[in-house]
N, C-alpha and C positions, 0 to 999 in steps of 0.2 A: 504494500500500500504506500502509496505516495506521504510526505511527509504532510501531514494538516494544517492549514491557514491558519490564523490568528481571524476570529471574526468577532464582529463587535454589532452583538444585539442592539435591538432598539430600544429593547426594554429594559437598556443600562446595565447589563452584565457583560462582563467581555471573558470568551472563553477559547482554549484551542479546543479543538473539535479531534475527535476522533470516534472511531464505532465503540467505544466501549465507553466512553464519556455523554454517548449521547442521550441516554435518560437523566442522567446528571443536569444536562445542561438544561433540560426541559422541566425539570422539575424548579432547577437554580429561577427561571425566566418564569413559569407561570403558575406552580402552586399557592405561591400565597393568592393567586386573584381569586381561584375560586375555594378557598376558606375564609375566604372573609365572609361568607354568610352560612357559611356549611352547605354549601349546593353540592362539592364531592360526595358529600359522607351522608344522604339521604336527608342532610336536615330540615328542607323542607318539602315535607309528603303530606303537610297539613295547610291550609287557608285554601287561595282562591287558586281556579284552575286554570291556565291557561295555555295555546296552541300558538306553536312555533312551527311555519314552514321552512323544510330544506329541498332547495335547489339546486343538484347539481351542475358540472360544467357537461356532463354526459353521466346517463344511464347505461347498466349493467356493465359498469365500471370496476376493477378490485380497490382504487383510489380511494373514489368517491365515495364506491360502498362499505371501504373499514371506516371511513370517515362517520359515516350512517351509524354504525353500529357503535360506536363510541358513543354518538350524541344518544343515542338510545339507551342507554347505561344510563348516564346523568340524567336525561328527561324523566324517567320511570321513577327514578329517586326522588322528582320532585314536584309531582303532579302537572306535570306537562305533556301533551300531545303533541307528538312527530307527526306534521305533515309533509312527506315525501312525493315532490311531485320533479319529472326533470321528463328530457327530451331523449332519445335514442342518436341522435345527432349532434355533434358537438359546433352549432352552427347560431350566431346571433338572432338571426331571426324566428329560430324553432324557441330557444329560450324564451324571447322577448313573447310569445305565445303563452309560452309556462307559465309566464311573471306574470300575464295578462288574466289569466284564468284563475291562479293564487290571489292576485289582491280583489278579484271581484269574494271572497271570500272573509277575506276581512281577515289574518290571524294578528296573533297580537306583537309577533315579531318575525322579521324573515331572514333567516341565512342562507347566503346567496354564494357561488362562485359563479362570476362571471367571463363568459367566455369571450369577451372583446372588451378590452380597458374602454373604449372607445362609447361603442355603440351601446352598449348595458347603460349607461348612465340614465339614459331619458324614462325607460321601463321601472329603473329601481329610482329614480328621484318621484314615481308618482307614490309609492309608498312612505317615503318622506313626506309629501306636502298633504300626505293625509294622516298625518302623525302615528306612521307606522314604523317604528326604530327596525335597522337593518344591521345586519355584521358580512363581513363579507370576509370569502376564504378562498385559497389558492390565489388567484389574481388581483391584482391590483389594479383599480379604478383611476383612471387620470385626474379625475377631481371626486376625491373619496372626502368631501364635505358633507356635515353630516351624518357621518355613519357615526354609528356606536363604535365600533373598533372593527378592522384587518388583520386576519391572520392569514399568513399564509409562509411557504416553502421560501427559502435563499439561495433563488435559481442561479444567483451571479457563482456564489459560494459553490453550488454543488456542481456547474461547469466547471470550474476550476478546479475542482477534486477531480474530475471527469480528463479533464485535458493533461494534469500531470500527469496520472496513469496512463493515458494515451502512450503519451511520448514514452514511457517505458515499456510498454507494449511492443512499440514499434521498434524500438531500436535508434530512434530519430532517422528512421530515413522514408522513402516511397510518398505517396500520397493516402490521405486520410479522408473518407467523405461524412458528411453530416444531413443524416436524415431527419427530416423536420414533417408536422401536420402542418403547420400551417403559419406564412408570416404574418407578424404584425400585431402578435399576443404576447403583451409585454412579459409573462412566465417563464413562455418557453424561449422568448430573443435573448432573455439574462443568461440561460443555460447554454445557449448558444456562443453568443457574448465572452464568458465565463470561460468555455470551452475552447475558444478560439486562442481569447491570451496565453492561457496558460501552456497551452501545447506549442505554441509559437516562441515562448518564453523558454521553455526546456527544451523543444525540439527547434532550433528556427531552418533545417533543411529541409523538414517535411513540408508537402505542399500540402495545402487544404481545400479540396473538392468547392466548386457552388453550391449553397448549402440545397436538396431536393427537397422540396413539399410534397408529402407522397399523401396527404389527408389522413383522414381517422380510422379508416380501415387496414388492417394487417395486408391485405393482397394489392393495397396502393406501395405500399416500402417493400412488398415480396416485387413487384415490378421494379421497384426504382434500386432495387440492390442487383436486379438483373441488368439493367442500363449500365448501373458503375462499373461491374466487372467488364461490361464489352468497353465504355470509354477510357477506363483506368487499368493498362492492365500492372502496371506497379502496387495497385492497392494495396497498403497495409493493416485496415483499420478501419474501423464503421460506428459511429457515434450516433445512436438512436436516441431522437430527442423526447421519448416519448415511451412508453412501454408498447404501442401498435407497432412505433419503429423499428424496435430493435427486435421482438418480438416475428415479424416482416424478415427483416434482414434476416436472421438465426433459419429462417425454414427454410430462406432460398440459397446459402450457404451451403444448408444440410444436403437439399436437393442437386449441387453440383458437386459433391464431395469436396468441400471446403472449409468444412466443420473442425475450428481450430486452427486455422490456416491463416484468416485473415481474424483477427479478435475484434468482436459485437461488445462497447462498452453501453451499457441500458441505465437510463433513466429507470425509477419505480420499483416494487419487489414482490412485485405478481407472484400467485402463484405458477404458473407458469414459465414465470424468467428466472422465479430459482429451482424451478426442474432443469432448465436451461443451462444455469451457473451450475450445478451438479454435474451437468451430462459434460460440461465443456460446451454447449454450441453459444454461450456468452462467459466471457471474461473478466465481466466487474459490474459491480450494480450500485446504481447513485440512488440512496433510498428517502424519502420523504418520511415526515414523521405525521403520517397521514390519522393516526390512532389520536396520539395529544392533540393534534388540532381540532379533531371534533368535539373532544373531550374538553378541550380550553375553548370555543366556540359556544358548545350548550352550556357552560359556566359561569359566563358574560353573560347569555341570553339569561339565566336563570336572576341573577344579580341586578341585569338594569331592570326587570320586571316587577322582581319584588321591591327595588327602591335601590339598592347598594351599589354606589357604582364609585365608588371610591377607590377599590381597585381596578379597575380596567382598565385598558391600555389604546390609546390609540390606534395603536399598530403595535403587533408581535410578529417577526420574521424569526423564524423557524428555522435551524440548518441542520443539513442532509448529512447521512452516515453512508461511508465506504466501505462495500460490501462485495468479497471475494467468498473463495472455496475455506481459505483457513479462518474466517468468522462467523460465516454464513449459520451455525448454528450454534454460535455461543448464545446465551439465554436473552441479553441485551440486545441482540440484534432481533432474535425472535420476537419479538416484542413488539417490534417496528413493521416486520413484513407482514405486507397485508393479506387480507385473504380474500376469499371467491369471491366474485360480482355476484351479488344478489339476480336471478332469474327473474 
């Protein structure tokens, strides 16, 4: 594993990051917010009832749905209703539908990931000017005025972990490409971003691919890792910005006997992509702390409802755990990796 950054929360801790440090740092950064009212620890299962919609950035997701199940832990503790509504398409305007059908409903708070910083604003500012308090998770809103508080991943942080291991992967030499869903989503450009420096930094003779949008489906990155190999035939390295990506990459690999040959570094810790890190058809896995952020999300939600919002946070920025064959099942990392999309 590459040596770990120095990264400097928002929420005024500064820690080095490593996989075995990473409940440490999550706990360092957001346990006290929700003991300030006892919302972890069931203490409020009595007074008034109230419903909280979650919105994912896409359905039958393993992200979005450990996300799910987290907030369903704290909710049940505290007489809250999960309402679960999201789109099959990871596309602004399928959301902006979701959002539109959630607030004809009325709940009393919504946690949102939004899938374009951009375009979400106008759907989630109508739940504001009806005095509907919002939190929003994984992405970030270009003008997140407003909101109750932002949680989300430290995409810049976890390209960076992402691209050192690269350059050692590789050897510093050949060409490296970067598979992407989709430009223009301030999440995934930091990972991007992130990923670029730092492999340029360690390696600066490798070249680096234009980055491909292969979309949200697996068989758009199984196409776009079949492109690479015929235009790149130096290829050393495949950078999946996304779990469809790399996930993509890893079966068309498999399919031309190339499995271990060129190394798939993956976003996320699917079930699937650490069948993958086991088998060898991926090489390292940049993992999200997709569990605490749901769980630090319906915390907030519980806290500004009943009144307490003393600790809340503006924004908490989250950072990712490096995850190979020699950690992948130490207990601390189990912990993190998510599990099956909800059906």
């Amino acid at each position: 594993m590459p040596r770990p950054p120095r990264i400097r929360l928002r929420c005024g801790t500064t820690v080095v990051l490593s996989a075995a440090m990473v409940l440490t740092v999550t706990a360092g950064c957001s346990a006290g917010n929700g003991a300030a009212s006892g919302s972890g620890n069931g203490g409020g299962g009595s007074g008034k009832h109230y419903t909280v919609a979650y919105v994912p950035g896409v359905t039958q997701n393993s992200y979005f749905d450990t996300i799910k199940r987290a907030m369903d832990t704290v909710a049940q503790q505290n007489n809250i209703t999960l309402d679960y509504q999201g789109s099959p398409n990871f596309d602004a305007s399928d959301q902006t539908t979701v959002l539109n059908a959630v607030y004809a409903q009325r709940p009393d708070l919504l946690i949102v990931a939004p899938v374009d910083p951009s375009a979400m604003r106008a759907p989630i500012q109508r739940f504001l000017s009806a005095g509907i308090p919002v939190i929003t998770i994984d992405e970030v809103l270009n003008d997140s005025s407003g909101l109750v508080s932002s949680i989300h991943g430290d995409g810049k942080q976890g390209g960076t972990v992402a691209g050192a291991q690269m350059a050692k992967l590789t050897v510093g030499t050949g060409t490296v490409a970067i598979i992407n869903v989709v430009a223009g989503v301030t999440a995934l450009e930091d990972r991007v971003e992130g990923f670029k420096e730092a492999l340029q930094k360690a390696a600066p003779n490798v070249r680096i691919a234009p980055v491909a949008e292969a979309g949200s489906n697996p068989s758009g990155s199984q196409a776009a890792t079949r492109s690479l190999l015929l235009a790149y035939p130096d290829l050393t390295g495949i950078y999946g910005v996304t779990e469809v990506n790399a996930e993509g990459a890893a079966a068309t690999l498999g399919a031309q006997n190339k499995t271990g040959k060129i190394p798939v570094i993956a976003y996320d810790g699917t079930p699937l992509e650490v069948d993958y890190l086991k088998q060898g058809s991926l090489q390292y896995l940049v993992v999200q702390q997709a569990k605490p952020e749901g769980e630090l999300a319906m915390r907030y939600a519980v806290d500004y409802l009943k009144g307490d919002k003393s600790q809340i946070k503006n924004e908490v920025v989250l950072p990712t755990a490096g995850v190979d064959v020699s950690n992948v099942d130490k207990p601390e990392i189990r912990n993190i990796l998510y599990g099956p999309a909800i059906s």
